[in-house]
C-alpha positions as CSV (number, residue, x, y, z in Angstrom):
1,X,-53.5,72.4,-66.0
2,X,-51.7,69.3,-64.1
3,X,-47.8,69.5,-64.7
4,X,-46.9,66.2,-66.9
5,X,-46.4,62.4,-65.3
6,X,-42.2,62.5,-64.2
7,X,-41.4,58.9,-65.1
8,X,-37.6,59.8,-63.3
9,X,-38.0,58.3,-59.9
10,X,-36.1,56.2,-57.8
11,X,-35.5,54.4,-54.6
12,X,-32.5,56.7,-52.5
13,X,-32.8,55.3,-49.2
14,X,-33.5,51.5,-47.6
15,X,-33.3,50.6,-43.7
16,X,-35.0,47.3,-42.1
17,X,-34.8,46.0,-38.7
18,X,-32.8,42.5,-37.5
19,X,-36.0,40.7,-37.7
20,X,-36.8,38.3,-35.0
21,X,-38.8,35.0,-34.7
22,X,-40.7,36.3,-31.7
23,X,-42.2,39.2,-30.1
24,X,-39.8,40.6,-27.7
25,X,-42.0,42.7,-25.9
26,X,-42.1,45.9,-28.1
27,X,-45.3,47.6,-29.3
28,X,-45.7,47.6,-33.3
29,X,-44.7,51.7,-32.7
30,X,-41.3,50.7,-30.7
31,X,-40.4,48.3,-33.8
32,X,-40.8,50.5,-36.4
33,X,-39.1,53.6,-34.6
34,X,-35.8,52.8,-35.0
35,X,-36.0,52.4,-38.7
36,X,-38.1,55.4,-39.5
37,X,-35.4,57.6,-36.7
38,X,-32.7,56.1,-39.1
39,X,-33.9,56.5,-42.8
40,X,-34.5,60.3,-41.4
41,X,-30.6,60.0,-40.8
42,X,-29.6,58.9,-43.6
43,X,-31.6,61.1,-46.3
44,X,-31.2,64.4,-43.8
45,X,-35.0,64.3,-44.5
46,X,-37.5,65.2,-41.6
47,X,-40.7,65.3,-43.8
48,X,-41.8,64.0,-46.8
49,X,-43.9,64.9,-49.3
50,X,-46.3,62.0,-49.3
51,X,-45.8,59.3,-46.3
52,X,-47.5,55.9,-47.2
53,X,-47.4,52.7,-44.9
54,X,-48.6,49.2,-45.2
55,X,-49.7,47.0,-42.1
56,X,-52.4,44.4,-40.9
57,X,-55.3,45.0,-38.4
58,X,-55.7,41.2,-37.9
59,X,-51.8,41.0,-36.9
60,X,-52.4,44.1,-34.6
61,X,-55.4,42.6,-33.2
62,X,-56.6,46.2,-33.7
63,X,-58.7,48.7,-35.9
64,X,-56.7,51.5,-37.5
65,X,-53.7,50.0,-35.9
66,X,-51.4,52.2,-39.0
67,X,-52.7,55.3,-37.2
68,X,-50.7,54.8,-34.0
69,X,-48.0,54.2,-36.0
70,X,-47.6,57.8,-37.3
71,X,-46.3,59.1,-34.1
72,X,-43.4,57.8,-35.6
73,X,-43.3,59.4,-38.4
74,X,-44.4,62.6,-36.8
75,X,-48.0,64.0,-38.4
76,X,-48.0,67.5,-37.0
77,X,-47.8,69.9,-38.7
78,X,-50.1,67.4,-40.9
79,X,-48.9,65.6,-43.7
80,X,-50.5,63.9,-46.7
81,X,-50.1,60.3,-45.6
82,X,-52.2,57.1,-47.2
83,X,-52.1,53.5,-45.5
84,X,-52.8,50.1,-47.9
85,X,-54.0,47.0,-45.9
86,X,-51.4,45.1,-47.8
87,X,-47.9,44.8,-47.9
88,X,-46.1,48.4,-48.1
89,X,-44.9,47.2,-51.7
90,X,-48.2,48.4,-52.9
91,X,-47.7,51.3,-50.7
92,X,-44.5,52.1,-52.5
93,X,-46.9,51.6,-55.8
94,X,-48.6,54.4,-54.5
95,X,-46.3,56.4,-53.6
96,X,-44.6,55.7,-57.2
97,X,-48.3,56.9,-58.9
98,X,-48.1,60.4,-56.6
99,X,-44.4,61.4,-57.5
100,X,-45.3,60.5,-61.2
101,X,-48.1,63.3,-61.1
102,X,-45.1,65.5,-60.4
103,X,-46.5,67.6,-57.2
104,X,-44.1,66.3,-55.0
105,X,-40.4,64.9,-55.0
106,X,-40.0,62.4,-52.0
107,X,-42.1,59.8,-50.4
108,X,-41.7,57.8,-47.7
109,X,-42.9,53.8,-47.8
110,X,-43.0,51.8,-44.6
111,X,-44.6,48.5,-43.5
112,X,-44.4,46.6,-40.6
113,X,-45.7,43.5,-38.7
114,X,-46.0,41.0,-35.5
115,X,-46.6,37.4,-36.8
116,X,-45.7,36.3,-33.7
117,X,-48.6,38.0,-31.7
118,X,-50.8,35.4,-33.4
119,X,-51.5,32.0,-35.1
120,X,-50.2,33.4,-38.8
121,X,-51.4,30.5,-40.6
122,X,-55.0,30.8,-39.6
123,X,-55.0,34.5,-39.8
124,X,-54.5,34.8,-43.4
125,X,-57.2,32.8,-43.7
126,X,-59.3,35.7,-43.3
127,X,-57.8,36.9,-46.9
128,X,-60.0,33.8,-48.7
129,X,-63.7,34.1,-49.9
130,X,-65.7,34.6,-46.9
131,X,-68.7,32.5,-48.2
132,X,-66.9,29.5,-49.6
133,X,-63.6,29.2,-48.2
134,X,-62.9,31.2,-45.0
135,X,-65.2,29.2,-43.2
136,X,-63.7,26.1,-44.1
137,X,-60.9,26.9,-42.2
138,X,-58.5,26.4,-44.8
139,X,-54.9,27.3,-43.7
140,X,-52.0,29.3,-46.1
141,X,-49.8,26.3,-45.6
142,X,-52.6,23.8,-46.7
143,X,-53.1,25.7,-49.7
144,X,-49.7,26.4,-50.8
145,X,-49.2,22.5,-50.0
146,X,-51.9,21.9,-52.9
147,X,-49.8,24.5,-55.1
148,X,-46.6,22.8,-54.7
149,X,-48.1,19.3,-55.3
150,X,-49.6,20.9,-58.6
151,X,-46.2,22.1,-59.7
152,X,-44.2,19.1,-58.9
153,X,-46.7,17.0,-60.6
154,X,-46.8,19.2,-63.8
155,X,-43.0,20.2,-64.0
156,X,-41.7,17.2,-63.1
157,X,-39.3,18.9,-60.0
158,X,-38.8,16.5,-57.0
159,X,-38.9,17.2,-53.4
160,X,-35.0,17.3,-53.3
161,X,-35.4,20.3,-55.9
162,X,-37.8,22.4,-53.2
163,X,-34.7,21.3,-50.3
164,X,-32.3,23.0,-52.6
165,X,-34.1,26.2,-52.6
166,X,-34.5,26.5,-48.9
167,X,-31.0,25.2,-48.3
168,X,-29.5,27.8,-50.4
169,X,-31.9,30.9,-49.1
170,X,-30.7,29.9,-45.5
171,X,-27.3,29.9,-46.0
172,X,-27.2,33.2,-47.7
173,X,-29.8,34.2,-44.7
174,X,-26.6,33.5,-42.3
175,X,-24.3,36.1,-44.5
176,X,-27.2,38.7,-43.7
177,X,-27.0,40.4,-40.5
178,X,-30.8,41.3,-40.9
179,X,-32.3,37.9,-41.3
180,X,-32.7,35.1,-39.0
181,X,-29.7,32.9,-38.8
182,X,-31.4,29.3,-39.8
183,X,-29.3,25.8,-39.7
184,X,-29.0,23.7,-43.4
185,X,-32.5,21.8,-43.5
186,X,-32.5,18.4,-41.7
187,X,-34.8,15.5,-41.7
188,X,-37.7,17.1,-40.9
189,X,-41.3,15.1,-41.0
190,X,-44.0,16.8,-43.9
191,X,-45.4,20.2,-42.2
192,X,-48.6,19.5,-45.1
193,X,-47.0,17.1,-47.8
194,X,-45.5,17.8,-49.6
195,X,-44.0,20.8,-47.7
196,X,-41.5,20.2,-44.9
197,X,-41.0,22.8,-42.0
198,X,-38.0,24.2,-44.2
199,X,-40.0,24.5,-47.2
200,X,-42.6,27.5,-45.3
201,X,-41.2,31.0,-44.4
202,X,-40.6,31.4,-40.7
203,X,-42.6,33.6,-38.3
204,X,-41.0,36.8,-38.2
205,X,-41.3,40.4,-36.5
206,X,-39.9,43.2,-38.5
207,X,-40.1,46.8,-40.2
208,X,-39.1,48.3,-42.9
209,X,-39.1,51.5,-44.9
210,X,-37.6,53.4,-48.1
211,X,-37.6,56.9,-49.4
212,X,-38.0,57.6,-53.3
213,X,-37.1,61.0,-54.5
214,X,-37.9,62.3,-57.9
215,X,-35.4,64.0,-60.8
216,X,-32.4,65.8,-59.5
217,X,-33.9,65.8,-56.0
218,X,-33.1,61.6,-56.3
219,X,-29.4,62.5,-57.0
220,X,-29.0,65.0,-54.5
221,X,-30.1,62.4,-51.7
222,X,-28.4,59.4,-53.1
223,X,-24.9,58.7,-54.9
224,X,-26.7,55.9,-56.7
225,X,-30.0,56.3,-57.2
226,X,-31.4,53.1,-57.9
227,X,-34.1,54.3,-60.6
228,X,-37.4,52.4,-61.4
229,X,-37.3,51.4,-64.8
230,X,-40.3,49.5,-64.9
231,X,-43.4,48.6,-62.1
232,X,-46.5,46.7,-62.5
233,X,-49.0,44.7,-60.6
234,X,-51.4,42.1,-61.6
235,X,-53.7,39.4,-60.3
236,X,-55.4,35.8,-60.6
237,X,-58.8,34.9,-60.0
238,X,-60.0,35.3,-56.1
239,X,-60.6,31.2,-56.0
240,X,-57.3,29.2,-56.6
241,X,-60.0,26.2,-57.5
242,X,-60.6,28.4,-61.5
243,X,-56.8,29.0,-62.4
244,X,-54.0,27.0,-62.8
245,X,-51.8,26.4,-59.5
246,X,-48.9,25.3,-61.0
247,X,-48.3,28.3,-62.6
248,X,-48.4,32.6,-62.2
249,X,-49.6,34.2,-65.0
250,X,-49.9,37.5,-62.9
251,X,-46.3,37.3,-62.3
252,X,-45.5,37.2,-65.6
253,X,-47.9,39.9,-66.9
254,X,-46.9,42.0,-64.7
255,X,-42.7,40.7,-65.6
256,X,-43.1,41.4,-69.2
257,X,-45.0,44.8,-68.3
258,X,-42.2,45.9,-66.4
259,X,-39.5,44.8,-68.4
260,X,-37.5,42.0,-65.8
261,X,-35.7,40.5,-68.8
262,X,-32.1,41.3,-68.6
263,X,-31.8,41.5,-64.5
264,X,-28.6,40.4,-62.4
265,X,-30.4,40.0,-59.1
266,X,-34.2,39.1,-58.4
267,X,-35.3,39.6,-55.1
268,X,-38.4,37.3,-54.8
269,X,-41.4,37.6,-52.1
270,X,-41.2,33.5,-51.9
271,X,-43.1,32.8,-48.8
272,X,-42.6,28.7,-49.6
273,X,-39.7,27.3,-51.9
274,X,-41.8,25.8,-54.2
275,X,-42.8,29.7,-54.8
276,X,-39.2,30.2,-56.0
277,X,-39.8,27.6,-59.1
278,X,-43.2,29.0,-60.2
279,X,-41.8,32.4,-60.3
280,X,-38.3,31.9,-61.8
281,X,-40.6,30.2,-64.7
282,X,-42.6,32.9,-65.3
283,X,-40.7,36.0,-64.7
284,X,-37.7,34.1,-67.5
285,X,-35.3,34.0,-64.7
286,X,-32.0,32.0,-65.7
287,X,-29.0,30.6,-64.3
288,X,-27.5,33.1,-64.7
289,X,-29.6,35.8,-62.3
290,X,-28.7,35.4,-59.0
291,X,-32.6,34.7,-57.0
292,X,-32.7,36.2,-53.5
293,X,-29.2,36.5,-52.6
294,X,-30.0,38.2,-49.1
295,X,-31.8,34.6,-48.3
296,X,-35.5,36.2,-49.1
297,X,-38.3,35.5,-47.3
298,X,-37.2,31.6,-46.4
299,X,-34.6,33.5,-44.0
300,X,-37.3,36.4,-42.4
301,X,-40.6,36.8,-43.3
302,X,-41.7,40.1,-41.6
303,X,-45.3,40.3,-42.7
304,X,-46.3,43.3,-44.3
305,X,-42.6,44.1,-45.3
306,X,-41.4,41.1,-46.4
307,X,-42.5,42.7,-50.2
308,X,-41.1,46.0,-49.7
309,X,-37.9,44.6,-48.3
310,X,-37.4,42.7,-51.7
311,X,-37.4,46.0,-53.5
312,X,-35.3,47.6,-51.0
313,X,-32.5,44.9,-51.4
314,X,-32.5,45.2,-55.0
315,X,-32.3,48.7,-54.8
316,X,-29.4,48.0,-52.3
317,X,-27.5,46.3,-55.3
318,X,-27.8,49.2,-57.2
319,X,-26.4,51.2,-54.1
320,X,-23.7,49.8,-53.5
321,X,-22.4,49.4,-57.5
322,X,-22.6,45.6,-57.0
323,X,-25.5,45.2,-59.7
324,X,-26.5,47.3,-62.6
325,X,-30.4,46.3,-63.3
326,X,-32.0,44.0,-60.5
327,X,-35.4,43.0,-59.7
328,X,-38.0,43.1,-56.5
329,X,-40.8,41.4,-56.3
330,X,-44.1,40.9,-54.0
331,X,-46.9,38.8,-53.5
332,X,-50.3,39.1,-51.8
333,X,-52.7,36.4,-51.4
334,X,-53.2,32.8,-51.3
335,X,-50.9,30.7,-53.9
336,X,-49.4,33.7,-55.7
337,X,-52.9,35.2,-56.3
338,X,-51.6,39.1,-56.6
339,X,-48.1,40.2,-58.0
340,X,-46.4,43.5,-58.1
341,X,-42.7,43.1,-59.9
342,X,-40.1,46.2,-60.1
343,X,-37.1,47.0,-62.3
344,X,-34.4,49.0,-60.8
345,X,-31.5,50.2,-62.4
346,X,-28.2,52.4,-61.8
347,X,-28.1,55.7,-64.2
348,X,-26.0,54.2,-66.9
349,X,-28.3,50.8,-67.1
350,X,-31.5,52.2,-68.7
């Protein structure tokens, strides 16, 4: 008989890289060392009981490319390890779904990525529908450009209200020693109207990993355990042409299924400002919640991690006593098309 589903887990440990705008010569394995060497540090922890990464082939510009990457994590004597060709914010759904079966009590979640090996823009255009849409060539700017014209036009925002989103991510990007240090948005010509440069997440290399722990085992790795209160994924139609742009229903499923009313902080996987808007709207985030106060992904954008890291700086607020219940949330997919949103919370914040 299967022991019962532990619902008491939490994130104890978060370490990312200083994310760069361009590849400075190390391998994806030399990037993600360092983190992986440090996390070990910090949690005392040399294995794991589950080890689960998120990465891309295409930015590799090789098959299996996640199975280099486990020499450094170390896989002998083997270890139960799973890989998502996503960003590692699923894999820390995974890793969330094994602890709850209640067989093991830590995982570790990594992800990482090169954007700058490559053109990013027309590699993710191997995510569309390979029949209708891949081989149009359509880029991830030109269709969040059509996105962000279809909000504008429906809400009523003005470009000026896109500016003030990427001017405010950057200069709380500047306060974060981990993000790249932009300058205030200038007078920049339309990248794809009517998105300027400033308005699309910069290419970025990076890594990024966190350790969850289960029941007491969380509280003897971590002063504050920041707990997960609430997770949940959920996704639109593959073709943007049959839903409606403008808006996220999957991010607000999957807000109301894992309970983001009440949050201090929201960490938001906004790859475009315009992003930002949509999601505030329909995860019911207020003035009062403070969006993406380490800059988010308008500061660094490491592929791959760029999710994860949004749940490991929320957990960070719950860390360091700054925040009692926070939110992280990720994207996948053109326009918003898959969202995964996670509570967190300190142990007197239920």
């Amino acid at each position: 008989m299967s022991a019962p589903l532990s619902t008491d887990i939490a994130v104890v440990a978060f370490v990312q890289t200083e994310h760069t705008a361009e590849a400075a010569g190390a391998s994806e394995v030399e990037l993600l060392a360092p983190v992986i060497t440090e996390i070990k540090e910090r949690t005392g922890l040399n294995r794991f009981g589950f080890t689960c990464s998120g990465s891309n082939d295409y930015l590799a510009g090789a098959p299996f490319s996640f199975v280099s990457a486990l020499d450094t994590v170390g896989a002998w004597p083997p270890i139960s390890e799973s890989h998502v060709e996503m960003d590692a914010a699923w894999a820390l759904y995974e890793a969330w779904v094994k602890l709850r079966h209640g067989e093991i009590d830590t995982a570790l979640v990594y992800g990482f990525g090169k954007s700058s090996q490559g053109v990013l823009p027309e590699i993710m255009t191997q995510q569309l529908d390979p029949y209708y849409l891949a081989p149009l060539g359509v880029d991830q700017v030109s269709l969040a450009a059509l996105q962000a014209r279809a909000y504008l036009e429906r809400s009523g925002a003005k470009e000026d209200d896109l500016r003030a989103v990427a001017a405010r991510s950057r200069r709380a990007g500047r306060d974060n020693p981990f993000a790249l240090h932009l300058p205030d948005p200038g007078d920049e010509g339309y990248d794809v109207a009517p998105l300027r440069p400033y308005d699309v997440a910069p290419i970025t290399d990076g890594a990024a990993a966190v350790v969850l722990a289960r029941g007491d085992r969380a509280r003897e790795l971590c002063e504050r355990p920041a707990w997960i209160r609430g997770i949940d994924h959920r996704s639109e139609a593959h073709s943007p042409g049959v839903r409606d742009l403008s808006r996220s229903e999957a991010a607000r499923l999957a807000g109301e299924r894992a309970g983001a009313a009440g949050v201090e902080v929201a960490e938001l996987h906004a790859q475009f400002s315009h992003e930002e808007l949509i999601l505030r709207e329909a995860l019911g985030l207020g003035e009062d919640v403070a969006v993406n106060p380490s800059g988010g992904p308008l500061s660094a954008n490491p592929v791959m991690s760029a999710g994860l890291i949004r749940i490991g700086e929320a957990a960070a607020r719950i860390h360091d006593g700054s925040a009692a219940r926070t939110l992280g949330h990720a994207t996948s997919g053109p326009c918003l098309q898959q969202n995964l949103v996670c509570v967190l919370s300190g142990d007197d914040h239920g």
